[in-house]
C-alpha positions as a Markdown table, in Angstrom:
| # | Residue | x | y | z |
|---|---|---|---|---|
| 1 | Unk | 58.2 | -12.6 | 3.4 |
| 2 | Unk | 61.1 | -12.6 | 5.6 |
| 3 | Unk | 60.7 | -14.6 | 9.1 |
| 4 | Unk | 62.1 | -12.8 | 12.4 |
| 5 | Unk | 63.7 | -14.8 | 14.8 |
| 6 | Unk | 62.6 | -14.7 | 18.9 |
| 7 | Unk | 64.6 | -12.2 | 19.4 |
| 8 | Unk | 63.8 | -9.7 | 16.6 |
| 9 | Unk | 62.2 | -7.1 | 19.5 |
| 10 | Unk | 65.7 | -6.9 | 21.2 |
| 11 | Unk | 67.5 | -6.3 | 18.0 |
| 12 | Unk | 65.3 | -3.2 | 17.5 |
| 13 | Unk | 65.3 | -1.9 | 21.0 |
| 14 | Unk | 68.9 | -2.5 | 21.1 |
| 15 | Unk | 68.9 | 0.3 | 17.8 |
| 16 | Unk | 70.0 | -2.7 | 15.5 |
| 17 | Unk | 69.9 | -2.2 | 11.7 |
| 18 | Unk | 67.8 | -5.0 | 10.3 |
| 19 | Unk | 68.6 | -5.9 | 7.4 |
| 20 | Unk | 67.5 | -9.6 | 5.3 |
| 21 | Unk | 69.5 | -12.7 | 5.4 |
| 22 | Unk | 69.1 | -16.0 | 4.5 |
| 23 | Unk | 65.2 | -15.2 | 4.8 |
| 24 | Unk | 65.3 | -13.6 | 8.6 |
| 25 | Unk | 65.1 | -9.9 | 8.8 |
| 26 | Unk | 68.6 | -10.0 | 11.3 |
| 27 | Unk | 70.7 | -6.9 | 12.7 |
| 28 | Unk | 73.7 | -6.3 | 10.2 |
| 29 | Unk | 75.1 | -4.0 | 12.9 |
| 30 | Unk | 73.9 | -2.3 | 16.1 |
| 31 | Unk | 76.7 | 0.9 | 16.5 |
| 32 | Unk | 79.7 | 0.1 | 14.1 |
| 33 | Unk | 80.7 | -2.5 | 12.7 |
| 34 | Unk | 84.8 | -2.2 | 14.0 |
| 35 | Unk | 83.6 | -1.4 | 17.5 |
| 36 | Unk | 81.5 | -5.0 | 17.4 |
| 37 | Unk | 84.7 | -6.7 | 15.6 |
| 38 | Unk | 86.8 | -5.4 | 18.7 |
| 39 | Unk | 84.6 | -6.0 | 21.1 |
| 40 | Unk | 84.8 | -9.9 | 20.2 |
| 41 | Unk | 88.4 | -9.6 | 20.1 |
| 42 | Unk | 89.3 | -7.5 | 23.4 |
| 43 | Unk | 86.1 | -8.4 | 25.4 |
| 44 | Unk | 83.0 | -10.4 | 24.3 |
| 45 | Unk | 80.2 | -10.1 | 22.0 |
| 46 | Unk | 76.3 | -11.7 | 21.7 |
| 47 | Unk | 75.1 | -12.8 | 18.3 |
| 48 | Unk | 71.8 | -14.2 | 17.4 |
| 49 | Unk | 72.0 | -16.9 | 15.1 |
| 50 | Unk | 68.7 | -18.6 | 15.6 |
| 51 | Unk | 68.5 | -18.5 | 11.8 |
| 52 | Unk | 70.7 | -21.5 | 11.2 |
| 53 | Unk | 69.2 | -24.6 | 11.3 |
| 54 | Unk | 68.7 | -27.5 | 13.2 |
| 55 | Unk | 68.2 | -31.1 | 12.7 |
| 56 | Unk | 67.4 | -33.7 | 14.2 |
| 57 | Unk | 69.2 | -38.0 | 13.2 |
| 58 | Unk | 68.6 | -40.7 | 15.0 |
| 59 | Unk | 67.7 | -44.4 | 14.8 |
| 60 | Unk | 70.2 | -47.4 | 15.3 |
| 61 | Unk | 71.6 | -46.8 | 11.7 |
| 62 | Unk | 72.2 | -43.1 | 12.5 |
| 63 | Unk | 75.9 | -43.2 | 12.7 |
| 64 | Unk | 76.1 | -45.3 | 9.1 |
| 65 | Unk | 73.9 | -42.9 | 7.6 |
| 66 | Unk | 76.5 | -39.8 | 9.4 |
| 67 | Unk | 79.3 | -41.8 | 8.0 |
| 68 | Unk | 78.2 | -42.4 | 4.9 |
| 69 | Unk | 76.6 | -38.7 | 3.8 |
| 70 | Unk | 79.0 | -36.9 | 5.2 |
| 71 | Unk | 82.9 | -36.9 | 4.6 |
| 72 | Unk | 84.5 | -37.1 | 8.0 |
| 73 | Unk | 84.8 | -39.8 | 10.1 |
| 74 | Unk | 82.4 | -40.3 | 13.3 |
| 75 | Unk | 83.4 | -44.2 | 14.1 |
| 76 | Unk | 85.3 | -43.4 | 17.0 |
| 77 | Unk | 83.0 | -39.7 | 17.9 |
| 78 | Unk | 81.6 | -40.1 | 21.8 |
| 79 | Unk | 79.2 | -38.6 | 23.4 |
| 80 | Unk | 79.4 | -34.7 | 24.1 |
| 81 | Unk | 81.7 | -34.2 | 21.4 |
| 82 | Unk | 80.9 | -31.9 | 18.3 |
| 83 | Unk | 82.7 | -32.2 | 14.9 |
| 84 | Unk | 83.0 | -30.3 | 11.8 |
| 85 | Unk | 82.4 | -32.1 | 8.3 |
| 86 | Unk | 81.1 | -31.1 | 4.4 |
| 87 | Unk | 78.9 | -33.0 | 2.5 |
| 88 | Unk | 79.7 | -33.6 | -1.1 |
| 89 | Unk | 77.5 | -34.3 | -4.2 |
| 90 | Unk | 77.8 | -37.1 | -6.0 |
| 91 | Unk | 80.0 | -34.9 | -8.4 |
| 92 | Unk | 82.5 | -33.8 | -5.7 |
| 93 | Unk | 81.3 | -30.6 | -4.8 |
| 94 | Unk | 80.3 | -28.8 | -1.4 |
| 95 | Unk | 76.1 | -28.9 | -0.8 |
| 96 | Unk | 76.9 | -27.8 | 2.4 |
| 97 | Unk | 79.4 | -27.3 | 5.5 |
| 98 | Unk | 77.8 | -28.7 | 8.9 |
| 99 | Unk | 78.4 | -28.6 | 12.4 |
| 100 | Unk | 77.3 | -32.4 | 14.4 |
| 101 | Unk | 76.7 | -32.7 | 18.0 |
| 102 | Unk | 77.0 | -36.9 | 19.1 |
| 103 | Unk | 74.3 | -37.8 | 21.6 |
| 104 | Unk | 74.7 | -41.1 | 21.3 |
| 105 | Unk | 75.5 | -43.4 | 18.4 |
| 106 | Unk | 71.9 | -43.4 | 17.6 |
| 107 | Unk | 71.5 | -39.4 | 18.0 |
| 108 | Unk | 72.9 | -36.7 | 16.6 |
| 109 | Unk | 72.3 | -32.8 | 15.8 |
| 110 | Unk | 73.3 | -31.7 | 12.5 |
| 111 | Unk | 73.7 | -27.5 | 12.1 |
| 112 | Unk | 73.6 | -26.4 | 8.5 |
| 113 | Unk | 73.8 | -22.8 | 7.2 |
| 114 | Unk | 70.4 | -21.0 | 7.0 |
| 115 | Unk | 70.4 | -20.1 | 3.1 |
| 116 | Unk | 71.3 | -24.6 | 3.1 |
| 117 | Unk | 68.2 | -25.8 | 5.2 |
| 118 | Unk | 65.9 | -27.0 | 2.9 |
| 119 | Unk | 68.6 | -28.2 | 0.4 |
| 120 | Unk | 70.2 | -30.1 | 3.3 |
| 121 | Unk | 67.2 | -31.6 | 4.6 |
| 122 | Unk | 66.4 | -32.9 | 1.1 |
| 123 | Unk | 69.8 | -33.6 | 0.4 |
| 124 | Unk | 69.9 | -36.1 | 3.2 |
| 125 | Unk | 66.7 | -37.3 | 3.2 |
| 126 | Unk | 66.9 | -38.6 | -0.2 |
| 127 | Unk | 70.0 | -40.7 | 0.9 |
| 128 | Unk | 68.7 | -42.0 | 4.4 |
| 129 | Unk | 68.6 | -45.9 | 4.5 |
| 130 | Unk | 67.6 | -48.5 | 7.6 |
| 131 | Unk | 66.5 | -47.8 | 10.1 |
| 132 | Unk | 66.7 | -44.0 | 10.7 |
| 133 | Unk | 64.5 | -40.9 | 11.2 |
| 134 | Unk | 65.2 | -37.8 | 10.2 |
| 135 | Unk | 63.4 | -33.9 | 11.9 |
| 136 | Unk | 64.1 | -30.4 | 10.8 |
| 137 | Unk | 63.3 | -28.9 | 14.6 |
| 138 | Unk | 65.1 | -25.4 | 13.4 |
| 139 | Unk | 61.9 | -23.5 | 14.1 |
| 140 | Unk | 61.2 | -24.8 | 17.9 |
| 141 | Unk | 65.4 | -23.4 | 18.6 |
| 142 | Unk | 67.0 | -20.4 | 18.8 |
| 143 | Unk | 70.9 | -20.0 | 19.2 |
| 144 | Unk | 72.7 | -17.2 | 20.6 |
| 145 | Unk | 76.2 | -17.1 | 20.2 |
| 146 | Unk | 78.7 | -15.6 | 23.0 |
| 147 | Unk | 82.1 | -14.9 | 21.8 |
| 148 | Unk | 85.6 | -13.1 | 23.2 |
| 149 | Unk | 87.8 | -13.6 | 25.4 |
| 150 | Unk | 85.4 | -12.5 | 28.6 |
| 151 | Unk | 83.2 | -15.1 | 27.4 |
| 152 | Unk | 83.6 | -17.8 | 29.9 |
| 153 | Unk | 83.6 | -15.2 | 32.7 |
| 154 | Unk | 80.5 | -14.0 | 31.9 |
| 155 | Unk | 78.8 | -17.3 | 31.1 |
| 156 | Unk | 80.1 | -18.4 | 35.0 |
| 157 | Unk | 78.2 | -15.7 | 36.3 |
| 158 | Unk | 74.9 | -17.3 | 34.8 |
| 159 | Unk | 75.6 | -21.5 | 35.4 |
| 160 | Unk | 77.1 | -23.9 | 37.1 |
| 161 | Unk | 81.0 | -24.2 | 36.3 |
| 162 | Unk | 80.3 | -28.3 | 35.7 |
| 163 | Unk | 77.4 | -26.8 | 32.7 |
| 164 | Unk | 80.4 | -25.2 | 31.0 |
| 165 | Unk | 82.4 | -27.3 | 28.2 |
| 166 | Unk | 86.1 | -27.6 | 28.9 |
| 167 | Unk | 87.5 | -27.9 | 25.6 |
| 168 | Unk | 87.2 | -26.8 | 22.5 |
| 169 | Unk | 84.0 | -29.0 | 20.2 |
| 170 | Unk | 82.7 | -30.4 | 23.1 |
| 171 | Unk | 79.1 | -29.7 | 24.4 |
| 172 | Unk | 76.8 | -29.9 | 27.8 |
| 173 | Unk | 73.4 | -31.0 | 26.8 |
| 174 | Unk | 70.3 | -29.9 | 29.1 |
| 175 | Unk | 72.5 | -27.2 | 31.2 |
| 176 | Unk | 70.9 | -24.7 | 33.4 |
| 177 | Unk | 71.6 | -20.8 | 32.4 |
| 178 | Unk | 70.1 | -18.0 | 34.3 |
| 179 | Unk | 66.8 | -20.2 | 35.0 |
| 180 | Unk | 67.1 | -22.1 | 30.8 |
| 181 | Unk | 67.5 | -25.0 | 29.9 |
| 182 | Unk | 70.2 | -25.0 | 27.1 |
| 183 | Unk | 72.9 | -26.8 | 24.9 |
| 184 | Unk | 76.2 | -25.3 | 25.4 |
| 185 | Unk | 78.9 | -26.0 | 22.8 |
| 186 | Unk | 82.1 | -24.6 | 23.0 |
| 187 | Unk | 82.3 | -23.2 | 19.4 |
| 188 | Unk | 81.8 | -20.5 | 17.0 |
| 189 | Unk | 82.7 | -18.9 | 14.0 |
| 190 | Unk | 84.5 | -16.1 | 15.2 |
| 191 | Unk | 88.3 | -17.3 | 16.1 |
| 192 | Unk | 87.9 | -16.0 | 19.8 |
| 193 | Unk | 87.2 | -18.1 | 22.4 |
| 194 | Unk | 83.4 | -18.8 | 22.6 |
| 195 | Unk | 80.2 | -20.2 | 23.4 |
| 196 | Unk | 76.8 | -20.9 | 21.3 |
| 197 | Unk | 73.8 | -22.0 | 23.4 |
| 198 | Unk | 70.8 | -23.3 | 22.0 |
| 199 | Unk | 67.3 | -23.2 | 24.2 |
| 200 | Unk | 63.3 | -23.0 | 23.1 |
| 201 | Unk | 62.8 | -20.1 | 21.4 |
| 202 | Unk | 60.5 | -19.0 | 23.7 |
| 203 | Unk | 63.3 | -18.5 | 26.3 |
| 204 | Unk | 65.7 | -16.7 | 23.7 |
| 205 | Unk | 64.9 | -13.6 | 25.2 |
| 206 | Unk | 65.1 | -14.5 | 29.2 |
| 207 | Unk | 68.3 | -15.9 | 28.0 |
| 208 | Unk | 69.6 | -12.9 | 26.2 |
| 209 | Unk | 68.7 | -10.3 | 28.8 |
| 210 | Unk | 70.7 | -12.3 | 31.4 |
| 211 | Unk | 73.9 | -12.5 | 29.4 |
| 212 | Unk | 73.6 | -8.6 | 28.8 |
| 213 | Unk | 73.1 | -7.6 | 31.9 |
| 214 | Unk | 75.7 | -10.1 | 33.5 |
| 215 | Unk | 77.9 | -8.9 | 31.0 |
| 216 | Unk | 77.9 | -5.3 | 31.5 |
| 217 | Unk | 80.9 | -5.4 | 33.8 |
| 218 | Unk | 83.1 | -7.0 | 30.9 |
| 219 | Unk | 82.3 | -5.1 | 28.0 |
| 220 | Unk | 79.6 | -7.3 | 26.6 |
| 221 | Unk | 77.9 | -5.8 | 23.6 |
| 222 | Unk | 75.0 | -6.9 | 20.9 |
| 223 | Unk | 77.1 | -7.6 | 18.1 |
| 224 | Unk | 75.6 | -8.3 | 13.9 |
| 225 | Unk | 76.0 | -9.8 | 11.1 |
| 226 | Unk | 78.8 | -7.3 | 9.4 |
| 227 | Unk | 81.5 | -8.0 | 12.6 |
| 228 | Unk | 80.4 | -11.6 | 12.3 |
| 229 | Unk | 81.4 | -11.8 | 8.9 |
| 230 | Unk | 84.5 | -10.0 | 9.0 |
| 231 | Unk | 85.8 | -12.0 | 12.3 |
| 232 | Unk | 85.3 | -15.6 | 10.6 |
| 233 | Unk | 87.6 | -13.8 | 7.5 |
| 234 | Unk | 90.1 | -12.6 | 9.9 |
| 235 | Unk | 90.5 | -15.8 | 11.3 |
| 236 | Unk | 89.9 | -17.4 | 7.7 |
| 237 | Unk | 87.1 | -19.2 | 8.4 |
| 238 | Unk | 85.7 | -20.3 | 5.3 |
| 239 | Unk | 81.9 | -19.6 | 4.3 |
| 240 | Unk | 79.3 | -21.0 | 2.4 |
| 241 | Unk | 78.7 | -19.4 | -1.7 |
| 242 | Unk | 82.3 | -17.7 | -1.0 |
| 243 | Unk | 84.9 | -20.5 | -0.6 |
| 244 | Unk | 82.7 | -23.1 | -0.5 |
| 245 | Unk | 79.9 | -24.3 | -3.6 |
| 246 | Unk | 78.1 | -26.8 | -5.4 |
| 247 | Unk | 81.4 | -26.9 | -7.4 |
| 248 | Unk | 84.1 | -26.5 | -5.1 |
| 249 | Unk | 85.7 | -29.7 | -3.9 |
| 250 | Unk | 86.6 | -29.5 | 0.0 |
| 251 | Unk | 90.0 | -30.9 | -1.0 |
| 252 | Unk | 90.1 | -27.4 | -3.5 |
| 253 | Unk | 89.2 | -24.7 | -0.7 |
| 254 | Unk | 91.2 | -26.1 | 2.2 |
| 255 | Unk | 89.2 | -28.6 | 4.2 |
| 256 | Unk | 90.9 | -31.8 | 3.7 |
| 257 | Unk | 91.3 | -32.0 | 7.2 |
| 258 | Unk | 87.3 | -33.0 | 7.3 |
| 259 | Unk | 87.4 | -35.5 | 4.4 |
| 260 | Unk | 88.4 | -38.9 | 5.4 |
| 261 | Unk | 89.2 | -40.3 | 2.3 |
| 262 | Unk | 90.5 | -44.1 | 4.2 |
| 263 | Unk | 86.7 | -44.3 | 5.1 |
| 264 | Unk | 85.2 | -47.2 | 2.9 |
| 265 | Unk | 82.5 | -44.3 | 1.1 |
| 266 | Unk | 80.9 | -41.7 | 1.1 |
| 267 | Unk | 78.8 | -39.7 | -1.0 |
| 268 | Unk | 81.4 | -37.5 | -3.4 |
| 269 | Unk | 84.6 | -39.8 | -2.3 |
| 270 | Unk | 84.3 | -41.5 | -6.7 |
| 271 | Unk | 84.1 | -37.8 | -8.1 |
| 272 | Unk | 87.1 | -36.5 | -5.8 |
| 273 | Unk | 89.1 | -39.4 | -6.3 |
| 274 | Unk | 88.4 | -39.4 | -10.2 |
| 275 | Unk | 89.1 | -35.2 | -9.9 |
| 276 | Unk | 92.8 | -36.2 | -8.8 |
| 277 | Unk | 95.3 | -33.8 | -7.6 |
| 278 | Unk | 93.7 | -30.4 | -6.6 |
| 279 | Unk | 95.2 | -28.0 | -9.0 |
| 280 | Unk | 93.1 | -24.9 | -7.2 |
| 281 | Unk | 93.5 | -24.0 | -3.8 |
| 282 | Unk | 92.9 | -21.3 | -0.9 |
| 283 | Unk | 95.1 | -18.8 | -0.1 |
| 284 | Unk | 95.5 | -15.7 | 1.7 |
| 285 | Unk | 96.3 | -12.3 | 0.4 |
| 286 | Unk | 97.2 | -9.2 | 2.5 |
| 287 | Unk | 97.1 | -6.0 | 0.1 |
| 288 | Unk | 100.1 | -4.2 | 0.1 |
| 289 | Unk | 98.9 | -1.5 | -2.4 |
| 290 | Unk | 96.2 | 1.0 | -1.9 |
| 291 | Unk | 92.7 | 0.2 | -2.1 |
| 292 | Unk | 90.3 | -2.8 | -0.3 |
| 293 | Unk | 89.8 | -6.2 | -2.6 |
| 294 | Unk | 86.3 | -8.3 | -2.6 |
| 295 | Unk | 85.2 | -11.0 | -3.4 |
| 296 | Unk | 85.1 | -12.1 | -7.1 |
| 297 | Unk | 88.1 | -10.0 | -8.1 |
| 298 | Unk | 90.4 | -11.8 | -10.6 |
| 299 | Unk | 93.5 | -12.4 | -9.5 |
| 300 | Unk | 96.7 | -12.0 | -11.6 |
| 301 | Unk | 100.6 | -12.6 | -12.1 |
| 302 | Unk | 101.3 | -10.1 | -15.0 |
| 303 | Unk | 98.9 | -10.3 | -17.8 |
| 304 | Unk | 98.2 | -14.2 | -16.6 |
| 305 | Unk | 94.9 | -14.8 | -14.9 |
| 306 | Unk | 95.5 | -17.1 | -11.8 |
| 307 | Unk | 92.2 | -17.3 | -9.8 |
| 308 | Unk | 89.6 | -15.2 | -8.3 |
| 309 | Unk | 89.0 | -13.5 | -4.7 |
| 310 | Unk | 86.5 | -15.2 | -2.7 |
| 311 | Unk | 85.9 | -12.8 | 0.2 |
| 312 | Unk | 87.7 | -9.7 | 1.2 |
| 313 | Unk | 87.2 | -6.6 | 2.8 |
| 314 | Unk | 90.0 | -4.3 | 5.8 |
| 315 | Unk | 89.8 | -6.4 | 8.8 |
| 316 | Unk | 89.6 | -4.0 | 12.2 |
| 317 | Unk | 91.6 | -6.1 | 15.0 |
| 318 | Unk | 94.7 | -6.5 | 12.1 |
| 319 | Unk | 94.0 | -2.8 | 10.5 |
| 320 | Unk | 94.4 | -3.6 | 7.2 |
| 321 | Unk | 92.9 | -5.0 | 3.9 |
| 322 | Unk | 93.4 | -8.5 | 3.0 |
| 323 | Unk | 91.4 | -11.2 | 1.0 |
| 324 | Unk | 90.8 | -15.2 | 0.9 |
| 325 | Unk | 91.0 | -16.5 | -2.7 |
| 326 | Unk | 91.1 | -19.2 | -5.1 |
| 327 | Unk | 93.8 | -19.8 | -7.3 |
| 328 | Unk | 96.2 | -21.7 | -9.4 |
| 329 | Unk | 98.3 | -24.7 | -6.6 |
| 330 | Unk | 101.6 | -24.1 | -8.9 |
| 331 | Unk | 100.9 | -20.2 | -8.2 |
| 332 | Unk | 100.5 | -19.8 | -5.1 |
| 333 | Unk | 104.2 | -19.6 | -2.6 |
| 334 | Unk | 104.0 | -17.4 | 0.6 |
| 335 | Unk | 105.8 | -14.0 | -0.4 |
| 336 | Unk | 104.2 | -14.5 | -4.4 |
| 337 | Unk | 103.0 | -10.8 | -4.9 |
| 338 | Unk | 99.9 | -10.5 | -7.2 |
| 339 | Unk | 97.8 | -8.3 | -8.4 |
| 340 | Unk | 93.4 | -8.1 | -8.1 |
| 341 | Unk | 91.4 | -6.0 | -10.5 |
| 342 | Unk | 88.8 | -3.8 | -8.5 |
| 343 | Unk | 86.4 | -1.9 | -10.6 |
| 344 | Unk | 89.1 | -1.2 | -13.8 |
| 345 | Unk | 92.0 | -1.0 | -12.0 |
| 346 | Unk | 94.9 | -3.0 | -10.0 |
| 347 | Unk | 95.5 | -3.8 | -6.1 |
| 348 | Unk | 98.6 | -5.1 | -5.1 |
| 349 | Unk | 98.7 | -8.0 | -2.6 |
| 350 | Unk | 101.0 | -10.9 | -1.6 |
| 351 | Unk | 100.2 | -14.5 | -0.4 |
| 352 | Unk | 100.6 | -14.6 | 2.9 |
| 353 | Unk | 99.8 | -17.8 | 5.3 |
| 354 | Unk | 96.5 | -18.5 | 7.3 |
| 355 | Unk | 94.6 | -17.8 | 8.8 |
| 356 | Unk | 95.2 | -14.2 | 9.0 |
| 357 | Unk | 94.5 | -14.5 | 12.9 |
| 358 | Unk | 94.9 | -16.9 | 15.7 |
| 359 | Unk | 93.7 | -16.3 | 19.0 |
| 360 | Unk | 95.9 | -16.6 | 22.3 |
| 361 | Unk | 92.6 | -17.5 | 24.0 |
């Protein structure tokens, strides 16, 4: 049976369509889809996204444990600071993509994706060692996301201007929002500039019914899980069971950026080392032909299979189709025109750079 977040009354009396995810029932939309996509890009937009998880590390080995489960580097990480990081297998592959907020070097909040949870919290609990203590506290939080460019207008309206992070990964812990006591991260998965604040789950709703009425004036609207989806492809944000597996290496789809391969170890760094060079990678594919590519579309140069589409669908702020995929490193120059079968028959794309969209904000 599906669980509903705090919020679930709001999504209904907002006329959201719930739909299941990640076991929540969650709004997939509330009006349409494009007019939520736009909305983040023009304006702002509020997401609930209590369903991801939350996890508590701490204990004076927490930062060896951070270090050595996960492949980024938090040696030099300070407190207030938020940083992005997979965690491999011991065969190289992706369990999961995580967000981590630093307390202190004893503290930290890990973020895994809902559909992860449980495989991350055994994941990592069957690797803990010394002196460290590991919580799942997903179901005491909820976590609404504000996102677009009127998003730190809005969120002055409700706090204190010293409550509201300056930079970009970079959090205030225990902030005061329209009478709630919250975590506010500059982040999201959108592209826009944005906010997610996390608070009890009993004061999700106080919470939610403040931004939307102090948002009213801006353009502030309930967005769901469809505009969420095709804002993180627009700005080529990568997502967990499309670019990202139990197979996938993060060197493959993109995110060497978050594997710091001078660290002395970590769990995976063997398998990717023995894997060598990466001969897949991501790429970016605006259709040039007629029609709308998805995921798992093979991808082709002539009658030569080169890789297969990992997300796609038309993206509303850039009106047009386009598509993330893997494929082929010796395949894959900016210009290369290709070809996707959908249901029988060819699209027409090209490799083009990403993301697909960056935001001036």
């Amino acid at each position: 049976m599906e669980k509903k977040t705090s919020l679930y009354d709001r999504h209904v009396g907002y006329g959201g369509k719930m739909v299941s995810f990640a076991g929540y029932l969650l709004p997939v939309q509330y009006s349409d889809i494009t007019l939520e996509h736009m909305a983040v890009r023009e304006k702002a937009g509020l997401f609930d996204v209590s369903h991801m998880g939350e996890i508590i590390i701490s204990g004076s080995d927490a930062l060896e444990n951070i270090n050595k489960i996960f492949t980024n580097d938090f040696t030099n990480m300070t407190d207030g600071k938020v940083r992005y990081s997979p965690i491999c297998n011991e065969n190289g592959g992706i369990v999961d993509d995580m967000i981590i907020y630093c307390f202190s070097k004893d503290r930290y909040m890990v973020v895994p994706n809902a559909i992860n949870l449980q495989k991350a919290v055994d994941f990592m609990t069957a690797h803990l060692f010394g002196d460290v203590k590991l919580e799942d506290v997903s179901d005491s939080f909820a976590q609404i996301a504000l996102q677009g460019p009127k998003s730190s207008s809005i969120l002055e309206k409700l706090t204190n201007m010293e409550n509201i992070p300056a930079k970009y990964y970079t959090f205030i812990d225990k902030a005061e929002v329209a009478g709630v006591t919250c975590l506010i991260s500059q982040t999201g998965y959108t592209g826009e500039l944005g906010y997610e604040l996390y608070c009890s789950s009993a004061d999700a709703s106080q919470l939610w019914d403040a931004f939307m009425e102090a948002g009213k004036i801006d353009g502030l609207i309930p967005c769901g899980l469809g505009a969420r989806d095709t804002l993180r492809l627009e700005a080529a944000l990568p997502l967990y069971g499309h670019e990202m597996n139990d197979e996938i290496s993060p060197l493959e789809t993109g995110l060497d950026f978050a594997v710091k391969m001078s660290k002395p170890d970590f769990i995976g760094k063997s398998a990717l080392v023995s894997r060598g060079v990466p001969q897949i990678t991501r790429v970016g594919l605006k259709v040039t032909g007629r029609g709308i590519i998805r995921g798992h579309c093979p991808i082709y140069i002539g009658e030569k299979q080169i890789g297969e589409t990992t997300s796609g669908t038309h993206l509303p702020y850039l009106n047009g189709a386009y598509a993330m995929a893997l494929v082929n490193v010796s395949e894959v120059a900016i210009g290369t025109v290709v070809e996707a079968e959908v249901r029988g028959r060819r699209v027409v794309a090209e490799v083009t750079q990403l993301p697909f969209y960056k935001s001036n904000n």
